[in-house]
PLY file of the C-alpha trace (Angstrom):
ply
format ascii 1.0
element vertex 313
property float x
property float y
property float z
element edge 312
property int vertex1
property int vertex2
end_header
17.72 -23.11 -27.79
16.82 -22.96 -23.83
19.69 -23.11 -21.71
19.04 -24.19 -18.24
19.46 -21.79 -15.12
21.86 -22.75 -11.96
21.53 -26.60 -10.29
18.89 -26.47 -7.76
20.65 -26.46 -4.31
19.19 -27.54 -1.20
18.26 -25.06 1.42
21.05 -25.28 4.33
19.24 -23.16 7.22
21.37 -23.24 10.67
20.46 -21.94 14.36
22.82 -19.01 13.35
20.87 -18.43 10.25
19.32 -14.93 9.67
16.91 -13.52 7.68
19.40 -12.24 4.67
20.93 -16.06 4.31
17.38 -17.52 4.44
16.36 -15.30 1.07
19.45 -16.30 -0.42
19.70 -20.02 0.03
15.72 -19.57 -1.50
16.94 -17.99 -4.42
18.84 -21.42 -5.42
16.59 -23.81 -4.18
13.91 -24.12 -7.25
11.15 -24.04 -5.14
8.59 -22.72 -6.56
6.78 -19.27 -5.51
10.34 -18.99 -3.00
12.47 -17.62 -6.05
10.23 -15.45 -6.39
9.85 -14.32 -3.12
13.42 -14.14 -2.59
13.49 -12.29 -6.12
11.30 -9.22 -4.64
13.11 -9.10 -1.74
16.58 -8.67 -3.86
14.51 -6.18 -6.48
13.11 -3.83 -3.80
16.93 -3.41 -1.71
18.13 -2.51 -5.34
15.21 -0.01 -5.42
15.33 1.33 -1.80
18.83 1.89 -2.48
18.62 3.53 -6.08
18.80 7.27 -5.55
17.39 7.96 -9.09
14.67 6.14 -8.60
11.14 7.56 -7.30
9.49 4.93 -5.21
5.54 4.65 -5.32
4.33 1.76 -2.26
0.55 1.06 -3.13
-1.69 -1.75 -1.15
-4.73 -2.12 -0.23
-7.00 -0.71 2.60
-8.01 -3.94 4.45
-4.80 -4.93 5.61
-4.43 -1.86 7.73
-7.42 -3.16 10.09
-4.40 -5.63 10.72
-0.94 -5.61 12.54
0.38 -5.01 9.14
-0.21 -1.60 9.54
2.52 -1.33 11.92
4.97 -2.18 8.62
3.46 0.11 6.28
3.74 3.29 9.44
7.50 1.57 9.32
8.02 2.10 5.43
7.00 5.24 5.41
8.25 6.58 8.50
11.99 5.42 6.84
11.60 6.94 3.81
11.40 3.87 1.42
8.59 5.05 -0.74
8.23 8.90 -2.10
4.46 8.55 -2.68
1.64 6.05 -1.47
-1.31 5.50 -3.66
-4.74 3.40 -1.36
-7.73 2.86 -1.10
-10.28 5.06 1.20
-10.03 1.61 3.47
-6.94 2.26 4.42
-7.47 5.55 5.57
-10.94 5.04 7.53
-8.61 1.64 9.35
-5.74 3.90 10.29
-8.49 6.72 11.73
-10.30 4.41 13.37
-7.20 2.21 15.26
-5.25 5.20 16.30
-8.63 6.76 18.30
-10.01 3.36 18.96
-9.24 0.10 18.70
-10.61 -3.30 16.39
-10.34 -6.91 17.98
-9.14 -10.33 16.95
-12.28 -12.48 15.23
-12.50 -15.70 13.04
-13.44 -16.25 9.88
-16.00 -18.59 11.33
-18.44 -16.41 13.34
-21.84 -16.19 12.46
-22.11 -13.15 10.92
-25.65 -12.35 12.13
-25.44 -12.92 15.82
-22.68 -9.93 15.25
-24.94 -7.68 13.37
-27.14 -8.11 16.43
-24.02 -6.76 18.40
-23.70 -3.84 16.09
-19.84 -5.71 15.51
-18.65 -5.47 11.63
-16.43 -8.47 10.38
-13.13 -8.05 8.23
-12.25 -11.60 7.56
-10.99 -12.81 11.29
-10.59 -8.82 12.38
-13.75 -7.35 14.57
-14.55 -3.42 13.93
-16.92 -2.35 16.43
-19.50 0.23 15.17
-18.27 2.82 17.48
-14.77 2.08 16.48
-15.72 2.93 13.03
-18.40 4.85 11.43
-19.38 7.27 14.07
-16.18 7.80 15.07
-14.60 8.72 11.97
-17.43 10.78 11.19
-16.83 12.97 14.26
-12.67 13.45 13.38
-12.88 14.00 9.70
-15.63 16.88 10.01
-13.56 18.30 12.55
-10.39 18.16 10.97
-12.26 19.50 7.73
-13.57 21.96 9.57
-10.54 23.15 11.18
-8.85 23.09 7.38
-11.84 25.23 6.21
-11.86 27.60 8.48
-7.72 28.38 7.61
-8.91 29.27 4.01
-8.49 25.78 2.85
-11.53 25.82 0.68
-10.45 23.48 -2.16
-8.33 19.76 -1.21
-6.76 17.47 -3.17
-6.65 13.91 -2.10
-3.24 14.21 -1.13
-4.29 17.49 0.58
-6.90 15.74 2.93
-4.85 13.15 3.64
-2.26 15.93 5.11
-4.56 17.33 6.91
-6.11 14.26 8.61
-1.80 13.14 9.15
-1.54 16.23 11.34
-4.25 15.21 13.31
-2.80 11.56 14.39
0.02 10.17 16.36
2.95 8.20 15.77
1.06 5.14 15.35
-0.38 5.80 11.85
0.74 5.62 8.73
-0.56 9.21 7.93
1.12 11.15 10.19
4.72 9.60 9.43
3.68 10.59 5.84
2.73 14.27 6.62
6.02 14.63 8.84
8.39 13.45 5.88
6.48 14.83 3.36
5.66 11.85 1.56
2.12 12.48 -0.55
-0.66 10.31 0.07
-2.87 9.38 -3.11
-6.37 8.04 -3.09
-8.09 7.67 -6.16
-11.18 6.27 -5.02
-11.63 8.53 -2.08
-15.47 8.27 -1.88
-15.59 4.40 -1.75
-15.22 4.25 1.79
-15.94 6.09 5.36
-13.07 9.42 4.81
-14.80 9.88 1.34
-18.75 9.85 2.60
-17.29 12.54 5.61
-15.73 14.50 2.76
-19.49 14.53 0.91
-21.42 15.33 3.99
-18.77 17.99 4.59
-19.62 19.51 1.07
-23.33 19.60 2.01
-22.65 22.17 4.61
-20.20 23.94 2.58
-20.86 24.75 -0.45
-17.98 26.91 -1.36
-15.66 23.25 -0.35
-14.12 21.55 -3.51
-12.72 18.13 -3.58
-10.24 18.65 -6.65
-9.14 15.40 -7.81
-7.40 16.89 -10.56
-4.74 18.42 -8.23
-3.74 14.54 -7.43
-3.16 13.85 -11.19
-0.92 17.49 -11.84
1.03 16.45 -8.76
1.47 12.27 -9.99
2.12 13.49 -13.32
4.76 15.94 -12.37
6.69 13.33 -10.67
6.69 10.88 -13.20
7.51 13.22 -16.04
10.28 14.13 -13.98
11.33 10.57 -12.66
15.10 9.21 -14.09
14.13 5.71 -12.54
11.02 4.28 -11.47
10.03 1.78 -9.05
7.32 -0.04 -6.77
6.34 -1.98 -4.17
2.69 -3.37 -4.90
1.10 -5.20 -1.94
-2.25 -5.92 -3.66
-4.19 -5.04 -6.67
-7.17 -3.17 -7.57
-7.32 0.89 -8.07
-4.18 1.14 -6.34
-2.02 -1.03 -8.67
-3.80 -0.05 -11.84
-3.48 3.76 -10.49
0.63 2.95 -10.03
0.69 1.45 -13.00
-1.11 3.84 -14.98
0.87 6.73 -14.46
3.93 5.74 -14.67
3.27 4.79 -18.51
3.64 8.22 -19.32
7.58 7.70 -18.58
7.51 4.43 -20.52
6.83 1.96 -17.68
8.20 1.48 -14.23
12.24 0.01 -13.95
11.69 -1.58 -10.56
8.43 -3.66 -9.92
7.40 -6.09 -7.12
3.28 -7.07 -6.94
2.14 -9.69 -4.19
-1.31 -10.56 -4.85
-3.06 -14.13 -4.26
-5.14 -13.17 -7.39
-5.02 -15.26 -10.27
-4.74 -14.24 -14.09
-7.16 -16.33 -15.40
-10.32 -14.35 -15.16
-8.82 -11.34 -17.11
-8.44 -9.29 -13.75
-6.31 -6.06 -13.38
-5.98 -7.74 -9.68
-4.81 -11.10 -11.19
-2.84 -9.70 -13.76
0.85 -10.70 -13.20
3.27 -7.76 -13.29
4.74 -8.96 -17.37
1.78 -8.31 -18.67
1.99 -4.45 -17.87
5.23 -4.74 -20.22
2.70 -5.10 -23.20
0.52 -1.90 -21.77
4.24 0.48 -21.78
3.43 0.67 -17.66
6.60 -1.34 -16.94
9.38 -1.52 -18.90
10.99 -4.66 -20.99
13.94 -4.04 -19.51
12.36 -3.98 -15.72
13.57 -6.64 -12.79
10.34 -7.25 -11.76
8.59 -10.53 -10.23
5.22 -11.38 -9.29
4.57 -13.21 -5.75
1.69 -15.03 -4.87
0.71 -15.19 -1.65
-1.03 -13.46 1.03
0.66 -10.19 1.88
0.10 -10.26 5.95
1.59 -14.01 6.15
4.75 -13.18 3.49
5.91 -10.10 3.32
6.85 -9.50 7.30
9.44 -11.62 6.51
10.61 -10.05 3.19
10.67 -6.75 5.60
13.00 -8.86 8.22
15.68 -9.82 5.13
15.53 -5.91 3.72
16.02 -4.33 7.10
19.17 -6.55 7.18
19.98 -6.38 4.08
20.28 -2.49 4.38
21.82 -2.26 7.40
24.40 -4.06 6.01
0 1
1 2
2 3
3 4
4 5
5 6
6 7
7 8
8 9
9 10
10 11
11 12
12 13
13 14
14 15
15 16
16 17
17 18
18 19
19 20
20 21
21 22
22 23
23 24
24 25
25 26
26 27
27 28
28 29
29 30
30 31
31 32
32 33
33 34
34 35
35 36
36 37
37 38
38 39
39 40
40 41
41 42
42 43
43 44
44 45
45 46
46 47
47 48
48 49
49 50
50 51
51 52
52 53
53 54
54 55
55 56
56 57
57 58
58 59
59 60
60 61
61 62
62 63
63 64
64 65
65 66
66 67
67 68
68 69
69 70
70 71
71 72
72 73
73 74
74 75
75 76
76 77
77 78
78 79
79 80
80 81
81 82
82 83
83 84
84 85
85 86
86 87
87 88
88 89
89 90
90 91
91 92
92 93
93 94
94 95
95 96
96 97
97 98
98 99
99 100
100 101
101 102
102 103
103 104
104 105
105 106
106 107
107 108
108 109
109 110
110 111
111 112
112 113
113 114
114 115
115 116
116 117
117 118
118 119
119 120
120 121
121 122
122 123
123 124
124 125
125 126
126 127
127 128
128 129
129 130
130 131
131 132
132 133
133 134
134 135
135 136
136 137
137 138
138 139
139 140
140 141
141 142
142 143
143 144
144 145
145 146
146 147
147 148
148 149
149 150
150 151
151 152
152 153
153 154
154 155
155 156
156 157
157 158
158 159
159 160
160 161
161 162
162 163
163 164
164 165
165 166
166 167
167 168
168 169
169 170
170 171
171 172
172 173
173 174
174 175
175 176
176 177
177 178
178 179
179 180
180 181
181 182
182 183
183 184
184 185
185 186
186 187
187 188
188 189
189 190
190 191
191 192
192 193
193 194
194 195
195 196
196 197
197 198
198 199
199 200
200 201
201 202
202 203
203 204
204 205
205 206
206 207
207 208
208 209
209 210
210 211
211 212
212 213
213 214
214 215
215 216
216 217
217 218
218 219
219 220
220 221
221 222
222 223
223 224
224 225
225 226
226 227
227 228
228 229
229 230
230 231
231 232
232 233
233 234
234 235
235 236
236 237
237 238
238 239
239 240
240 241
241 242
242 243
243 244
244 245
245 246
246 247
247 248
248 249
249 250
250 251
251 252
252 253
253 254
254 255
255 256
256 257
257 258
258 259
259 260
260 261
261 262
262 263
263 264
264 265
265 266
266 267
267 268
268 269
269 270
270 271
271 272
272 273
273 274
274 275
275 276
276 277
277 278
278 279
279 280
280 281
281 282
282 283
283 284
284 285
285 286
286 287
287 288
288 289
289 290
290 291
291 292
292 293
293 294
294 295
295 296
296 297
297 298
298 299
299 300
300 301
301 302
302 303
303 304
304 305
305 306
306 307
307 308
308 309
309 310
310 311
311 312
């Protein structure tokens, strides 16, 4: 027999209102995708705040050509996460922004007339060619270089990703992960601008090894070792599956939050809501976990507003 959750309450937001009350009064109002959202933000302060759990914060590459990069640098630079799995995106965005700099577009542009201007568009962000490409082909073979001429003959993802973290400024996401420590995953490293430097690099050096099996000792050493798992997914792809995936092999994560605007009909690992990975053993039945849809730039600044107060508190 189904017995019925709480009345649904009406949401009672005041001038004096902040962030923490908003989420909660959202919680009890029924409405839709808002429990949810107000679920997440609830399941990842019980995570930050878990010190048995280790934290894994995956997303995807594209929204670091945004302002949302400034929240990811944030997360990392306060410790919420102990490991980042991305894409090569997100490493060639946070390259190219901290040396150069992309500028606001529309989704509406006509795409040729910006070819003709040697301008790449990313939704409603412009990348400039010499923002991107020849830019980042000129700092990654030099910090390679510099690497390889220390003795550092054979990387790791996560290795790489140290090395190019020393290289930036407080700006970037990589370099507040090099300074605390915090390993920096990317599966797919040679779908993107970092990974095609990283080839070119080996052309010239043929003694250089990119050892990818380095990056699963190191993820499978923490999970094996993990009392508690959690994680923060802000969209899907290699990422999430690579999250996912690993932490299987310690029967599933105990803390899991995925905000996608995928949908699950079409069978996608991107789509695929975060229950389903109960079947798979990469979360477990026991998990609070809660799938959000909606587009991670527009909904999760606000879920970072409520945690920061939340924890402070």
């Amino acid at each position: 027999m189904i017995t019925p959750g709480r009345p649904v309450k009406d949401v009672d937001i005041t001038n004096n209102s902040d962030a923490d009350h908003i989420f909660k009064e959202l919680a009890q109002a029924g409405g839709f995708e808002a429990r949810n959202v107000a679920e997440g933000v609830d399941i990842l302060y019980n995570m930050i705040s878990d010190e048995k759990c280790t934290k894994f914060l995956s997303f995807i590459g594209a929204i670091v050509s945004t302002g949302f990069r400034g929240i990811i640098r944030d997360m990392i630079k306060k410790k919420w996460c102990d490991v980042v799995i991305t894409t090569c995106g997100a490493l060639d965005h946070d390259i190219a922004r901290h040396f150069s700099e992309y500028k606001e577009g529309s989704f509406t542009m006509d795409d040729r007339e910006l070819a003709d201007q040697n301008i790449h568009r990313l939704g409603n962000v412009l990348v400039p060619m010499e923002s991107y490409g020849p830019l980042i082909e000129e700092k990654v073979q030099e910090i390679l270089e510099k690497a390889y001429n220390e003795g550092k003959k054979e990387m790791s993802t996560a290795d790489i990703n140290r090395e190019i973290g020393k290289a930036m400024g407080e700006d970037s996401f990589l370099y507040w992960a090099y300074k605390n420590d915090i390993p920096v995953v990317v599966p797919g490293i040679m779908d993107g601008a970092v990974g095609s430097q990283v080839w070119m690099f080996s052309q010239k050096h043929s003694d250089f090894k990119l050892n990818i099996i380095e990056d699963a000792n190191f993820l499978s050493g923490l999970v094996f070792k993990a009392e508690k798992s959690g994680a923060l997914m802000l969209g899907g792809g290699v990422p999430k599956h690579h999250t996912l995936w690993w932490n299987q092999y310690r029967e599933g994560l105990d803390y899991a939050v995925y905000v996608t605007t995928a949908q699950e009909f079409d069978g996608s690992l991107s789509g695929a809501l975060v229950r389903e990975a109960i079947s798979w053993g990469k979360v477990t039945k026991n998990a609070t976990e809660t799938t959000i849809h909606a587009e991670i730039t527009t909904v999760f600044p606000f879920m970072y507003k409520a945690l920061l107060e939340k924890l402070e508190k």
